[in-house]
C-alpha positions as CSV (number, residue, x, y, z in Angstrom):
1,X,-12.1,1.8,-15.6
2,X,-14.5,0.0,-18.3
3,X,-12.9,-2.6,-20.5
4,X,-12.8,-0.6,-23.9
5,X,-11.1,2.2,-21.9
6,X,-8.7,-0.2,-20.5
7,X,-8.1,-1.9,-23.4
8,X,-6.8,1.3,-25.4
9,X,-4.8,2.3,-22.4
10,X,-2.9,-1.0,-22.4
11,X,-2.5,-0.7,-26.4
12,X,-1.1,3.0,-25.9
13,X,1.0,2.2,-22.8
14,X,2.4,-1.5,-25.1
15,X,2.8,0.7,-28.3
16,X,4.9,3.6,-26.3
17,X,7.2,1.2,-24.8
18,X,7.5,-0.8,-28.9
19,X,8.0,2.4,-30.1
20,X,10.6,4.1,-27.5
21,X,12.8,1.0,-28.6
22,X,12.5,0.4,-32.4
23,X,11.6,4.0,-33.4
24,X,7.7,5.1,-34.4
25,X,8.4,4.7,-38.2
26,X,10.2,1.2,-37.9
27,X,7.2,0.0,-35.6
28,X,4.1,-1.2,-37.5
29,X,0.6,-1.5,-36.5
30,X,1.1,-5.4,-37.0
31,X,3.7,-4.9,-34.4
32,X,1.9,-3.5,-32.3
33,X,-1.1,-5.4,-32.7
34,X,1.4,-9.1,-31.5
35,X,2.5,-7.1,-28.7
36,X,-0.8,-6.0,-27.1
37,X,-2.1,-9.2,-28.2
38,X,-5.3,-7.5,-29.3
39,X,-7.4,-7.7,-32.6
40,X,-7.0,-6.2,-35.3
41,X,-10.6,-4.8,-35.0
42,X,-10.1,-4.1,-31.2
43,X,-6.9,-1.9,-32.7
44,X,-8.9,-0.1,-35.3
45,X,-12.2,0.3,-33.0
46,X,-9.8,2.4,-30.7
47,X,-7.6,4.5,-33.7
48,X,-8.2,4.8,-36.9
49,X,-4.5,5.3,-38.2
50,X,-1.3,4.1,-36.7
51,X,-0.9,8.3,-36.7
52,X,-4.2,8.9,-34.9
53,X,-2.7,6.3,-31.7
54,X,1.0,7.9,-32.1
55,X,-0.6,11.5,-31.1
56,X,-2.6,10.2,-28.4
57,X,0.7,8.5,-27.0
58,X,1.5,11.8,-27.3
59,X,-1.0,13.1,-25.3
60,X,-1.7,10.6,-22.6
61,X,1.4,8.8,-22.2
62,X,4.5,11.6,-22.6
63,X,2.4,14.6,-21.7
64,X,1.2,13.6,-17.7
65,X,4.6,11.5,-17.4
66,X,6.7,15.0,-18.6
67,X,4.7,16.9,-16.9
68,X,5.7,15.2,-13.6
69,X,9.7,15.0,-14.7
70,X,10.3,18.0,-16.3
71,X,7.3,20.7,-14.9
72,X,7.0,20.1,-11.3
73,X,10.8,20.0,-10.3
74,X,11.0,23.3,-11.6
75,X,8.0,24.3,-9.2
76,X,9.9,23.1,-6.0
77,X,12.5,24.9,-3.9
78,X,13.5,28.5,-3.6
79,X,16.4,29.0,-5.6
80,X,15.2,28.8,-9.4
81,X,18.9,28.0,-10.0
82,X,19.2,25.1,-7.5
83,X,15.6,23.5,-9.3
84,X,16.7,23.8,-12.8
85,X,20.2,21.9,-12.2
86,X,18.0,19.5,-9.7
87,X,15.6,18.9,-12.4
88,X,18.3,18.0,-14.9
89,X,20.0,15.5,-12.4
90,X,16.9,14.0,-11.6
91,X,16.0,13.6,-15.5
92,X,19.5,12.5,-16.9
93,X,20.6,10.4,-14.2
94,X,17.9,9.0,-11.7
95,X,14.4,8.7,-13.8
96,X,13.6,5.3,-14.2
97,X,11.1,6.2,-17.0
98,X,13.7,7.7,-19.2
99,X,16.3,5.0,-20.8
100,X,19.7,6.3,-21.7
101,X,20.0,3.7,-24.5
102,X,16.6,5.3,-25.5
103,X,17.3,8.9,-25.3
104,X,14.0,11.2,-24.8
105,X,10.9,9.6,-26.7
106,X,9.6,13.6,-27.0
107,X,13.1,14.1,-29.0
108,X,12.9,11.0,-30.6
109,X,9.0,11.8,-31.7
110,X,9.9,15.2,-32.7
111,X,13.3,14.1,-34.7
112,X,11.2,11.5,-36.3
113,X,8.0,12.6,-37.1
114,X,7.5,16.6,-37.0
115,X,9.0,17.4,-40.6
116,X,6.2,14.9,-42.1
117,X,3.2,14.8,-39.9
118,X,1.3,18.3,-38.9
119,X,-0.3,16.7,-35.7
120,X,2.7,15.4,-34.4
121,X,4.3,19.3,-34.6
122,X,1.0,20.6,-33.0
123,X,1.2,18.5,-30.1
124,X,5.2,18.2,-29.5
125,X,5.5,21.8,-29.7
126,X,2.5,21.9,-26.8
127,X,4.5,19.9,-24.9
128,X,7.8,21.7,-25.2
129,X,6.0,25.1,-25.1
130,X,5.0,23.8,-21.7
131,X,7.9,23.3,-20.8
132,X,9.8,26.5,-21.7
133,X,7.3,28.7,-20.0
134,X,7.8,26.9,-17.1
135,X,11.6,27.4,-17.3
136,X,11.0,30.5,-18.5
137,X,8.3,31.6,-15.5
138,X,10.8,30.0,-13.2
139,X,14.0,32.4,-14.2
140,X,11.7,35.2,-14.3
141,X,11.1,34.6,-10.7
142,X,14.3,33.8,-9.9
143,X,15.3,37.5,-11.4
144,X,12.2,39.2,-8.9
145,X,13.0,37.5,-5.9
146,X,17.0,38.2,-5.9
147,X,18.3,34.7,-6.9
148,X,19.0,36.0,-11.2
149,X,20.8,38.6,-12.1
150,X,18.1,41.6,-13.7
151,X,19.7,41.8,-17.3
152,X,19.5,37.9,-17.9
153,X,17.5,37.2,-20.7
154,X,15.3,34.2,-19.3
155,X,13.7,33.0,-22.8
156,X,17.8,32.6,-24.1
157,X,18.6,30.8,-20.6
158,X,15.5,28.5,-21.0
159,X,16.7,27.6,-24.7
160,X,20.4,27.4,-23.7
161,X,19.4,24.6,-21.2
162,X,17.0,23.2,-22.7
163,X,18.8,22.3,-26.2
164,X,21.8,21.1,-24.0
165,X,19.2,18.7,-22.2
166,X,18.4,17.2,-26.0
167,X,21.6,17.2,-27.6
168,X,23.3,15.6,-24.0
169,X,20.5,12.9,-24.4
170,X,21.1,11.6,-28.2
171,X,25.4,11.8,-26.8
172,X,24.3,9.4,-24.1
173,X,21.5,7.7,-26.6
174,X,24.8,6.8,-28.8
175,X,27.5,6.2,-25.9
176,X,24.8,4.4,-23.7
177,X,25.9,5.3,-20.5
178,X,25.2,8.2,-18.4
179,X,28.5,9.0,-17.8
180,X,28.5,11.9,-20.7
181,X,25.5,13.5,-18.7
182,X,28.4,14.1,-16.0
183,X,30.2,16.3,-18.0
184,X,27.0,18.4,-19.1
185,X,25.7,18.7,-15.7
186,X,29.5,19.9,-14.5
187,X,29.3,22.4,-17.2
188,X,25.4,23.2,-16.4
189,X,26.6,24.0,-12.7
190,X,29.3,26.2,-13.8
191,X,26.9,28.4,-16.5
192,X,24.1,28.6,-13.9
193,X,26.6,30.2,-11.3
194,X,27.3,33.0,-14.0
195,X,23.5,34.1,-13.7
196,X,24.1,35.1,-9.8
């Protein structure tokens, strides 16, 4: 990898971790600028805005790392039921990448910064697109090959789980501990079962 490339890599990978603690708005370029102990100039030869570096967090840093938590559990195992409750686990309770204290940094991003910045709803919505047609593609499979009931709805189920996965992370965000995530995944278990 050639220095420049380097260099921004270490200011987005600096900046993600400044921001997934303080919050993006709260963080300043200045900020950011003492932690990666770069210039100034080095900053503003890589992004033009503090907005311009925020998407391509975004996009290099969440979108490969998600894509390995949340997209490829669900492409694993038989039983489309058994992935999606494994693939929660795994998120809430063993993935070292995700702080409880922190709750998601896509949920944070999107709580933060999608009512006021176009780009950041473009992007965020990619990612979470991705993510529901993977669900979605995986209960649809699930239904074909046996595993599903044939009259569950698989977008509803997707959204269902999904939107108990963000609203169980803020819960855990403001308890930090992971012991709230136990009583989702109990009740995640249980719903599941009802789609045999």
């Amino acid at each position: 990898m050639k220095k420049a490339a380097a260099t921004r890599l270490s200011i987005l990978q600096k900046a993600f971790e400044l921001i997934y603690t303080k919050g993006y708005q709260t963080t300043s370029i200045d900020d950011i600028i003492a932690t990666t102990q770069v210039t100034k100039g080095a900053f503003y030869y890589h992004f033009k805005t503090k907005d311009e570096m925020g998407v391509a967090i975004i996009n290099e840093i969440l979108k490969p790392t998600l894509s390995d938590s949340f997209i490829r559990p669900l492409q694993k195992g038989q039983n489309p039921l058994t992935s999606i409750y494994n693939s929660m686990y795994e998120l809430l309770m063993k993935n070292e990448f995700l702080k409880v204290e922190y709750g998601c940094p896509a949920s944070n991003f999107t709580q933060e910064m999608t009512p006021w910045n176009a780009d950041f709803n473009k992007v965020l919505k990619e990612l979470t697109h991705q993510w529901a047609k993977e669900m979605t593609t995986t209960i649809e499979n699930g239904k074909k090959n046996g595993f599903i009931r044939k009259d569950i709805d698989a977008k509803q189920v997707t959204l269902f789980v999904m939107s108990g996965y963000w609203g169980i992370r803020n819960f855990g965000k403001l308890e930090n501990s992971k012991k709230v995530y136990l009583s989702y995944l109990k009740q995640l278990k249980n719903y599941l079962e009802t789609l045999k």
